[in-house]
C-alpha positions in Angstrom: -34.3 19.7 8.3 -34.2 21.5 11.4 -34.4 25.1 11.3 -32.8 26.3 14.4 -29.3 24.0 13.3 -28.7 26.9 10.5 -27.8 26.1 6.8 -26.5 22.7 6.3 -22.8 23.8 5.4 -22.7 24.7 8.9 -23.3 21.3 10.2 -20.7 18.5 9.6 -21.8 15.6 7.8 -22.4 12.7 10.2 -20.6 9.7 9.5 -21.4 5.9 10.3 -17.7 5.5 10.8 -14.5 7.6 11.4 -12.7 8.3 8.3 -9.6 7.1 10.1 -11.4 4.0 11.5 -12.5 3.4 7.5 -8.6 3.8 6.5 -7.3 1.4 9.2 -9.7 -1.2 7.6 -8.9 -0.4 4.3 -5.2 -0.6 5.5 -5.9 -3.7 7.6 -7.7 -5.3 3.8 -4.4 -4.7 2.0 -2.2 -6.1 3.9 -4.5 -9.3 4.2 -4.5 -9.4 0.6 -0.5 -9.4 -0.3 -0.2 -12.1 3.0 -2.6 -14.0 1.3 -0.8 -13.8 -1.9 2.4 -14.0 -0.7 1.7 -17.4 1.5 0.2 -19.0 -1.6 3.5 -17.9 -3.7 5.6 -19.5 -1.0 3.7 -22.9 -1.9 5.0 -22.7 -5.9 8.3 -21.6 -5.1 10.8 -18.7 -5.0 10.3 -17.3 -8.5 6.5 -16.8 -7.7 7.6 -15.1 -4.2 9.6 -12.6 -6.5 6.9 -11.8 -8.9 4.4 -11.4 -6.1 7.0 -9.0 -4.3 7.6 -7.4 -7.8 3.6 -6.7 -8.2 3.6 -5.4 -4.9 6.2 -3.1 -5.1 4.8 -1.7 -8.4 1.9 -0.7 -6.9 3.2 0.9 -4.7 5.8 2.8 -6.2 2.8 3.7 -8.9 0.7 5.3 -6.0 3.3 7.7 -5.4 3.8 11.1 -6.5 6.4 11.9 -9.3 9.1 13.3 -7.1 8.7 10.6 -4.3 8.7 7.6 -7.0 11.6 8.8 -8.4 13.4 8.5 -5.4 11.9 5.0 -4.4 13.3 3.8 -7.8 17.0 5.4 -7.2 16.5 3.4 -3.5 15.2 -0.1 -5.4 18.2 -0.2 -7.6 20.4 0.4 -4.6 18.8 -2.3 -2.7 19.0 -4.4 -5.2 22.5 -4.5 -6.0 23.2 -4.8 -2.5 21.6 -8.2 -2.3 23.1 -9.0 -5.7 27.0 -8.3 -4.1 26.0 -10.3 -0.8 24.9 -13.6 -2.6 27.5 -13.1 -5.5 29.7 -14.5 -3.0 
């Protein structure tokens, strides 16, 4: 360590990538991996499409904080009886 750069709380630690580069990729990998799934659903039908959508909306609703999830719930069961009344028809 070099003397003259001061203690080493001073000095940032250096970083092979960005922290926002690293969260685009691991942004970029996510949404790969629910295409992925959600093209080889299409291929067994529409009932796999819905349980691939459900999984995916799980985990995202379980990623979010208390307050926030609550309201993403209230918003699902909106959404969802919309689409219910517009095909009821």
């Amino acid at each position: 360590m070099n003397s003259t750069q001061g203690a080493p709380w001073n000095n940032p630690p250096e970083r092979k990538k960005p922290l926002r580069r690293k969260r685009a990729e691991k942004l970029a990998r996510r949404a790969e991996h629910w295409g992925r799934r959600l093209e080889e659903a299409r291929q067994e039908g529409p009932d796999m499409v819905a349980a691939v959508a459900f999984d995916r909306l799980r985990k995202a609703l379980d990623t979010l904080p208390a307050d926030a999830r609550e309201r993403a719930f209230e918003d699902v069961v909106s959404t969802l009886d919309q689409i219910r009344e517009r095909h009821a028809q």
